[in-house]
C-alpha positions as CSV (number, residue, x, y, z in Angstrom):
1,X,-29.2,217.0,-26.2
2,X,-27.0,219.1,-23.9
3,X,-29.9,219.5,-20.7
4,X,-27.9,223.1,-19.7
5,X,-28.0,225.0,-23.2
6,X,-31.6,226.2,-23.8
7,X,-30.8,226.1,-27.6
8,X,-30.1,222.3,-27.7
9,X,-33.3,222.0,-25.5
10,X,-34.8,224.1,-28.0
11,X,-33.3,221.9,-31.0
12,X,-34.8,218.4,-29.3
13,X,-38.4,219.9,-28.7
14,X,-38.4,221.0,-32.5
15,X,-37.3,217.7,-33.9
16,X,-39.9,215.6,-32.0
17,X,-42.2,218.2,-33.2
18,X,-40.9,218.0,-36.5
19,X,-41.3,213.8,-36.0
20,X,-44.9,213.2,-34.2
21,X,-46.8,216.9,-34.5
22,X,-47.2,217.1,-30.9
23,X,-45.6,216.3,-27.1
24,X,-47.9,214.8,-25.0
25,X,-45.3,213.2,-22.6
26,X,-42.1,215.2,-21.7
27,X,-39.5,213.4,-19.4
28,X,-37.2,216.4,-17.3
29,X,-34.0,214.7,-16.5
30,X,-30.2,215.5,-16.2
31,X,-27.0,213.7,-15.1
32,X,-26.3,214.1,-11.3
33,X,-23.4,216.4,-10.1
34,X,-19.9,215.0,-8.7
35,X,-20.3,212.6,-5.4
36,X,-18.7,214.9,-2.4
37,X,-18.1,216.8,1.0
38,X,-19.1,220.0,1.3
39,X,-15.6,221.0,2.1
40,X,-14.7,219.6,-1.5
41,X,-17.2,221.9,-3.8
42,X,-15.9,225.5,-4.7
43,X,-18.7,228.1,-6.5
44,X,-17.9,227.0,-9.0
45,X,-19.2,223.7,-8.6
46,X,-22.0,224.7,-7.1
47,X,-22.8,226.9,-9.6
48,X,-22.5,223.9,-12.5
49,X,-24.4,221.3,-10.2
50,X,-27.2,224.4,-9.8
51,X,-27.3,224.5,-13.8
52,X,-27.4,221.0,-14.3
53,X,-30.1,219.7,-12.0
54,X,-32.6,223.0,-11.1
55,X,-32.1,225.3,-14.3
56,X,-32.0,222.2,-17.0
57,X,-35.6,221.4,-15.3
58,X,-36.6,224.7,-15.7
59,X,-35.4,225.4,-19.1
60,X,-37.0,221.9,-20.2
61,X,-40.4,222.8,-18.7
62,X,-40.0,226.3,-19.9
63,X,-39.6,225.3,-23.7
64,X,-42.5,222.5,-23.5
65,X,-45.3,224.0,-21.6
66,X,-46.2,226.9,-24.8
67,X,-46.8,223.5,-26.9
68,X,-48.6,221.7,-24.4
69,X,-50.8,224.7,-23.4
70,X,-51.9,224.6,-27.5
71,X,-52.5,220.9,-27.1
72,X,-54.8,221.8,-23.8
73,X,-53.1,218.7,-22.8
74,X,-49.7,216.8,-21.7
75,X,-47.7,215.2,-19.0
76,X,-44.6,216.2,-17.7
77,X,-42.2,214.0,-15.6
78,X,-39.2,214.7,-13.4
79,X,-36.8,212.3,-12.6
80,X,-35.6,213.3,-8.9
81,X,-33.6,211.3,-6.4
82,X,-34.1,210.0,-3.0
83,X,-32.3,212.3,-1.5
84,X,-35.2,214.8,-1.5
85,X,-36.6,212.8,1.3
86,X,-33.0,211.5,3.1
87,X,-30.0,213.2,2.2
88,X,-27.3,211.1,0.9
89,X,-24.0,211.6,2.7
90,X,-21.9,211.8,-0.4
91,X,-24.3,213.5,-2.4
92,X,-24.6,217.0,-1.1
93,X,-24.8,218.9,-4.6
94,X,-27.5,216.4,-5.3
95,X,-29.4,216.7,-2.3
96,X,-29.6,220.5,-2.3
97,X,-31.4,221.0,-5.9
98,X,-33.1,218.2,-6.5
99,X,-35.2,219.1,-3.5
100,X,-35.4,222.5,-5.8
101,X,-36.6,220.6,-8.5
102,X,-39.6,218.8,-6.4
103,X,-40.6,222.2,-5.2
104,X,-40.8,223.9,-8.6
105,X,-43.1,220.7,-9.8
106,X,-45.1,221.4,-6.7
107,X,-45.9,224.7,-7.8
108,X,-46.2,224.9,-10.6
109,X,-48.6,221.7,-10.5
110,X,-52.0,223.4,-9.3
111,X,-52.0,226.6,-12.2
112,X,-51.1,223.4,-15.2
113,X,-53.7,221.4,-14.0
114,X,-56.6,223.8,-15.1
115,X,-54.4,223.9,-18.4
116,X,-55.1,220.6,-19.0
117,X,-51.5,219.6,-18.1
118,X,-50.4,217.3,-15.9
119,X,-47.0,217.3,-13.7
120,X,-45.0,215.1,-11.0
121,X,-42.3,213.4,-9.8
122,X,-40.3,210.2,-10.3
123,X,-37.9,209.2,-7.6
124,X,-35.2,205.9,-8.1
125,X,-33.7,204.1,-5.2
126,X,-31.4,201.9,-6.2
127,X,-31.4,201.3,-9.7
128,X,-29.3,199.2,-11.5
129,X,-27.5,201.8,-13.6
130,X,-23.8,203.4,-14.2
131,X,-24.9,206.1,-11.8
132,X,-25.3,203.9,-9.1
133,X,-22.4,201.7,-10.1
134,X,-20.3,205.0,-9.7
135,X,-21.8,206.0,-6.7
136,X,-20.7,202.5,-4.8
137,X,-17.7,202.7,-6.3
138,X,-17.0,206.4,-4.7
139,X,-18.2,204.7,-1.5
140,X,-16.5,201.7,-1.3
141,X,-13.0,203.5,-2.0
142,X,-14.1,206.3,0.6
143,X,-15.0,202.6,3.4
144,X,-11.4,200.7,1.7
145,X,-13.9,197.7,1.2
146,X,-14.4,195.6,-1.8
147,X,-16.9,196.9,-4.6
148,X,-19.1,193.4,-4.2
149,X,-18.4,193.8,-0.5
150,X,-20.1,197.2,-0.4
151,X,-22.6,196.3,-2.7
152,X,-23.9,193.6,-0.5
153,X,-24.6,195.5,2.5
154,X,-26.5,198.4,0.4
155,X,-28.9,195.1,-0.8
156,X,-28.9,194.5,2.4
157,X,-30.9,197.9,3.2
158,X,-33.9,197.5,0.7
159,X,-36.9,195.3,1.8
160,X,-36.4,193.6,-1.5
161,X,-33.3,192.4,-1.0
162,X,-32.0,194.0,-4.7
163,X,-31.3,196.7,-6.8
164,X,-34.2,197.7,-9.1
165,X,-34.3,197.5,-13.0
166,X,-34.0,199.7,-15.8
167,X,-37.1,198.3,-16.9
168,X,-39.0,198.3,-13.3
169,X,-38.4,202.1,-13.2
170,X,-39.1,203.0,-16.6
171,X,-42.6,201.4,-16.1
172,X,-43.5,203.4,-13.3
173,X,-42.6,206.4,-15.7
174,X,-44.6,204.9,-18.6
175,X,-47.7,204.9,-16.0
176,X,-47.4,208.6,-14.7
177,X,-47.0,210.0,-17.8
178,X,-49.6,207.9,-19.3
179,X,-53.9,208.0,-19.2
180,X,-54.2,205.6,-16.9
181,X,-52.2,208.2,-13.9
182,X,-55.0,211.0,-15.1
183,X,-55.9,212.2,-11.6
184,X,-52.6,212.0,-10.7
185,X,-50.4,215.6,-10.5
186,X,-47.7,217.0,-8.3
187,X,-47.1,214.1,-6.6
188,X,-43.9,212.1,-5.8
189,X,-43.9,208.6,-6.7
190,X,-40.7,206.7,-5.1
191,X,-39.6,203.2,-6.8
192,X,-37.0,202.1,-4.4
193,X,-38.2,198.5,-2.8
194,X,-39.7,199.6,-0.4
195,X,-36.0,201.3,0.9
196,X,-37.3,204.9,1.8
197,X,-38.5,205.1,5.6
198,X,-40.1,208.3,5.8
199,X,-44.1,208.6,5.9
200,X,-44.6,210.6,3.5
C-alpha cells in the first residue's frame, strides 16, 4: 500500500473488506521523512514529509471511519514518535507533523467516541528497527564516532538499559486496539523504557 495515494489506501481497505467483512482495528502509520537541519529541507521536502506523515493519517482515517461508523464500532491507532513530546535534533520534518498527527487524533477523539469508535496514539522510543538503525547511523557519521560506539551511549539514556522490541511494541498496539483498552481514547501511550522525561 502506498500511505500517500488515497486510491492505494482505498484498494487495502477494500481487500481486508473483501477478506474479513469488517475493520474493527485500523493501524495509521507511514515511513518517517529524511533525518536533517532545517537549513537542509527545500518546499519541496517539506511538502513530501507534510504528505507522508499528516495527510497519509488523514486519508487513512478518512477512508475507514464510513465503515466503522456502519459497524457502530472500531479502534483506530496511530503510530507517532517521541518527538511530539522532545524534539529530536536531527528529525525536524518528523517533529513538526507528527505533533500534527497527535492533534488530529485529539480531536477528532471526543465526536468518535459517541460513534462507537475508539481513537489514540502509539509512541516508540527506541525500537529495535531499520528506522532506528538508520537514524544512529545518520548520527554517528554527523559525531565521527563508531556505530557500536554511538549506540552505546543512546542505551545508556533509557532506564532500561536497551532498545525495545518489535514484539514489546507491537503488544502495546495489540492492547489499545483491542477490548481490554475499551475506556481508553485519545490518549498517548509511550513505549520507550521509561526514556521520555516529560510529565505528561
Amino acid at each position: 500500500m502506498d500511505a500517500i495515494s488515497p486510491g492505494s489506501i482505498g484498494e487495502w481497505i477494500d481487500a481486508t473488506l473483501g477478506d474479513f467483512g469488517r475493520i474493527d482495528g485500523f493501524v495509521v502509520n507511514a515511513g518517517g521523512p529524511p533525518a536533517g537541519k532545517f537549513d537542509s529541507f527545500s518546499d519541496a521536502d517539506w511538502e513530501s514529509a507534510f504528505n507522508l506523515t499528516l495527510m497519509s493519517a488523514v486519508r487513512m482515517i478518512r477512508a475507514v471511519l464510513p465503515i466503522m461508523r456502519r459497524q457502530g464500532s472500531g479502534s483506530i491507532l496511530t503510530i507517532t514518535s517521541s518527538a511530539i513530546k522532545e524534539p529530536i535534533d536531527i528529525l525536524l520534518l518528523s517533529n513538526v507533523f507528527r505533533s500534527g498527527v497527535v492533534s488530529l487524533v485529539k480531536s477528532l477523539s471526543a465526536d468518535l467516541a459517541k460513534e462507537g469508535i475508539r481513537i489514540n496514539n502509539l509512541v516508540p522510543g527506541q525500537i529495535d528497527t531499520d528506522r532506528v538503525k538508520s537514524n544512529d547511523e545518520f548520527k554517528s557519521d554527523q559525531l565521527g564516532i563508531p556505530l557500536k560506539e554511538w549506540q552505546k551511549k543512546r542505551h545508556a539514556m533509557i532506564p532500561m538499559g536497551r532498545y525495545g522490541t518489535i514484539q514489546e511494541f507491537g503488544e502495546a498496539g495489540a492492547f489499545l486496539l483491542s477490548d481490554a483498552a475499551r475506556y481508553i481514547t485519545g490518549a498517548t501511550l509511550f513505549v520507550d523504557g521509561g526514556k521520555s522525561k516529560t510529565v505528561w
